[in-house]
C-alpha positions in Angstrom: 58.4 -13.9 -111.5 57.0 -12.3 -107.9 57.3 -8.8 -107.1 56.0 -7.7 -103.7 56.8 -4.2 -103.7 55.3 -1.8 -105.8 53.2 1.6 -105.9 50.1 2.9 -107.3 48.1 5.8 -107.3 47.0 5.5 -103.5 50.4 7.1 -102.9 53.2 8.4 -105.1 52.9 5.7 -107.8 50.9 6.8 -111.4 48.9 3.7 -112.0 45.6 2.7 -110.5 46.1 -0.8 -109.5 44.2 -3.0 -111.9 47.0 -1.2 -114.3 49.6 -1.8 -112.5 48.5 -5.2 -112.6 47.8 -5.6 -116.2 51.5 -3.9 -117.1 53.2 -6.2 -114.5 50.8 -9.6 -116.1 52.2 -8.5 -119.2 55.8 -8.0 -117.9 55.3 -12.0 -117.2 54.6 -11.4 -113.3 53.0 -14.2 -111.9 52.3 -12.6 -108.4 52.4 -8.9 -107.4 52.0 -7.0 -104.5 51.0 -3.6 -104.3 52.1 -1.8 -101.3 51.8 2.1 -101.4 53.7 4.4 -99.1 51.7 4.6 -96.0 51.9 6.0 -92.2 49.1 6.2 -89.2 46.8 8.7 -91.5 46.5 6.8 -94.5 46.5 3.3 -93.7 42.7 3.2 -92.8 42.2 4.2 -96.8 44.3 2.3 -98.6 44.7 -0.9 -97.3 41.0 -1.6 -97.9 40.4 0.0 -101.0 43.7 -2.5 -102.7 42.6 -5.6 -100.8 39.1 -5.0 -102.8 40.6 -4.3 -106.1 42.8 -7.7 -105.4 39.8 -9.0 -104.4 38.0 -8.8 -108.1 41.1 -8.9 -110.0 42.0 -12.2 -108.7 38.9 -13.8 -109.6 39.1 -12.7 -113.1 42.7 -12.0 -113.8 46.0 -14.9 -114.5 48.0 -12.8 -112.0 47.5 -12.8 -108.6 47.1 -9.4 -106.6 48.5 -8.9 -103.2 47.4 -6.1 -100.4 50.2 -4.5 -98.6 51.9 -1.5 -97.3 55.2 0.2 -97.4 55.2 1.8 -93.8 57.6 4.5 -94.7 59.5 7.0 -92.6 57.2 6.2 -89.2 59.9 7.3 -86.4 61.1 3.9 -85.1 59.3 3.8 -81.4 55.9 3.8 -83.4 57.0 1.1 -86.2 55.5 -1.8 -83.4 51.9 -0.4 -83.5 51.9 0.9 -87.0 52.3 -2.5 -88.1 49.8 -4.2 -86.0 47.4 -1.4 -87.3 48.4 -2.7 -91.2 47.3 -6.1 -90.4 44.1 -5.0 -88.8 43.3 -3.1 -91.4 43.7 -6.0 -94.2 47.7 -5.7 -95.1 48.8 -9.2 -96.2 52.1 -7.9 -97.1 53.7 -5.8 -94.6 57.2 -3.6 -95.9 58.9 -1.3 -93.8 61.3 1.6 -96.0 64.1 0.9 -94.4 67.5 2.8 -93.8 69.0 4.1 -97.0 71.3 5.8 -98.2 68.9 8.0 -100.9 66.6 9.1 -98.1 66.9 10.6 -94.8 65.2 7.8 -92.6 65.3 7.7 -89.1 68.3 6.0 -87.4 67.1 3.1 -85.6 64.3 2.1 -88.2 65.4 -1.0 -89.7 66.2 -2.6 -86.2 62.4 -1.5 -85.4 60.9 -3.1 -88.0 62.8 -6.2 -87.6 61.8 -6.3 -84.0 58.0 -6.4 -85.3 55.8 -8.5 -87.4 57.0 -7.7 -90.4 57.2 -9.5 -93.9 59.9 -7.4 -95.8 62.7 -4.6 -95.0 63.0 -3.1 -98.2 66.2 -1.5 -99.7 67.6 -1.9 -95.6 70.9 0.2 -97.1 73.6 0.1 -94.6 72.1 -2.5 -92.4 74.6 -4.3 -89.6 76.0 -7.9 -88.9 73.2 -7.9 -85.9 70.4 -6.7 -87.9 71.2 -9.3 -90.1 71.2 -11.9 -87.8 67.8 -10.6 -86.7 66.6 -11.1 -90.0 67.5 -14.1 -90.1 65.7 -15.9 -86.5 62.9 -14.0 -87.7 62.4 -15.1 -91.0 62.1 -11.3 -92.4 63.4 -11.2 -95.9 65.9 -8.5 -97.2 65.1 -6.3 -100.1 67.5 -6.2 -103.2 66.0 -3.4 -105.0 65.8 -2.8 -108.7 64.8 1.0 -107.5 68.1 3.6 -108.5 69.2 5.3 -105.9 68.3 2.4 -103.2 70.2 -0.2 -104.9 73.2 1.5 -104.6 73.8 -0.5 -101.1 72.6 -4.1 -103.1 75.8 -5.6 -103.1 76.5 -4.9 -98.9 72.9 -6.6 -98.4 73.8 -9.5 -100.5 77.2 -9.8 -99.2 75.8 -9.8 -95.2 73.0 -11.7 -96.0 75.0 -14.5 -98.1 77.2 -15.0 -95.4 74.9 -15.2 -92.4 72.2 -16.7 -93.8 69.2 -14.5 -94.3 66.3 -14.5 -96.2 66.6 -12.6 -99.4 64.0 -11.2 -102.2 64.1 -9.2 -105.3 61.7 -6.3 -106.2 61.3 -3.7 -108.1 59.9 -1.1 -105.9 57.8 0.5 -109.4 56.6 3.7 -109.1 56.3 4.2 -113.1 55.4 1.6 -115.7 58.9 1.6 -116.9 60.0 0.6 -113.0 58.6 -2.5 -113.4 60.7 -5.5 -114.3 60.5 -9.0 -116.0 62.1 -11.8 -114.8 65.6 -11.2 -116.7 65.9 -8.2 -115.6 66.0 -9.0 -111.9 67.8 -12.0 -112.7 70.6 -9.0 -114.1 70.5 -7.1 -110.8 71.0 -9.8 -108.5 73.5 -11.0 -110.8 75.0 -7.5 -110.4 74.8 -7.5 -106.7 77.3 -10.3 -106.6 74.7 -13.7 -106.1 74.2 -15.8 -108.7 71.3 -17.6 -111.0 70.6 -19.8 -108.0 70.4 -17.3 -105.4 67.6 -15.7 -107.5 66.2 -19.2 -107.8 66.0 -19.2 -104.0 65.0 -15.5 -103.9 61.7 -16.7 -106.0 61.3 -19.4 -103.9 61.4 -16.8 -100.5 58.6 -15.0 -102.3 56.5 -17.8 -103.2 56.8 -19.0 -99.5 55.7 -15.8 -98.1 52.8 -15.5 -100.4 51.7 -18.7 -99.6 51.2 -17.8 -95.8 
């Protein structure tokens, strides 16, 4: 199991990250990525301080630790340079928050983030036929979240992205140890989105890939 979206303490989550690590090891997790909430006065501080805890965890530790960030409610016109930012500071995974029904985020944002170098829109909400599409030449993944609130749009993600043909990925978006989630659990949610046990197969698979670039 691969989750590339969660939180620690560096922003609203309540682990430090070699706990968050240890609880999702124990979950089963093979590969995780931590990816706290960040924006253009944070980034510089946490991007570094993760990538150096990942760093020493993965040369000890059976699970493998990922640096990211969530770049979360940036208004759109500075997603482009937020991002490139991210990957200078370290960021291996780069999330956008992306338009949602639970949160007030700017219009416009997921078609920003998809028009940058970005790894993964998470829980993209009400996202449209084009962004889709855009997804898809890009090679972005789509989130289908395990978080409440932002899965409540799941099954119009999986539905678009089924029938166009973008990349898809399930994670659990943990801000609490009881957010996190083991392999039959998100098997459950995409199940409830309306995909099947193969789509998660290929979901995995999605994650794996990006890891591995």
């Amino acid at each position: 199991m691969i989750d590339l979206h969660t939180h620690s303490i560096f922003s609203d989550g309540a682990l430090i990250p070699a706990e968050l690590a240890r609880r999702a090891e124990f979950n089963g997790l093979k590969i995780i990525g931590i990816t706290d909430h960040g924006d253009m006065s944070n980034m510089d501080f946490i991007i570094p301080r993760i990538a150096a805890v990942a760093d020493a965890l993965n040369r000890v530790g059976k699970i493998k630790v990922i640096p990211g960030i969530e770049i979360t409610h940036v208004p759109p016109i500075l997603i482009h340079d937020t991002v490139k930012k991210a990957r200078s500071f370290g960021a291996k995974i780069i999330i956008v928050h992306g338009e949602t029904i639970a949160e007030p985020v700017a219009l416009g944002t997921n078609k920003a983030a998809l028009e940058a170098y970005i790894d993964v829109l998470a829980h993209p909400g009400l996202i449209t036929e084009d962004e889709v599409m855009m997804a898809k030449e890009k090679g972005i993944l789509l989130e289908i979240s395990a978080r409440k609130g932002h899965s409540l749009t799941n099954g119009h993600v999986a539905k678009l992205a089924k029938r166009i043909g973008a990349g898809l990925v399930i994670n659990s978006d943990a801000h609490e140890p009881e957010d996190l989630i083991d392999q039959e659990k998100a098997a459950r949610i995409v199940r409830g989105a309306g995909l099947t046990e193969k789509d998660f197969e290929i979901m995995q698979k999605n994650a794996k890939n990006l890891c591995a670039r």
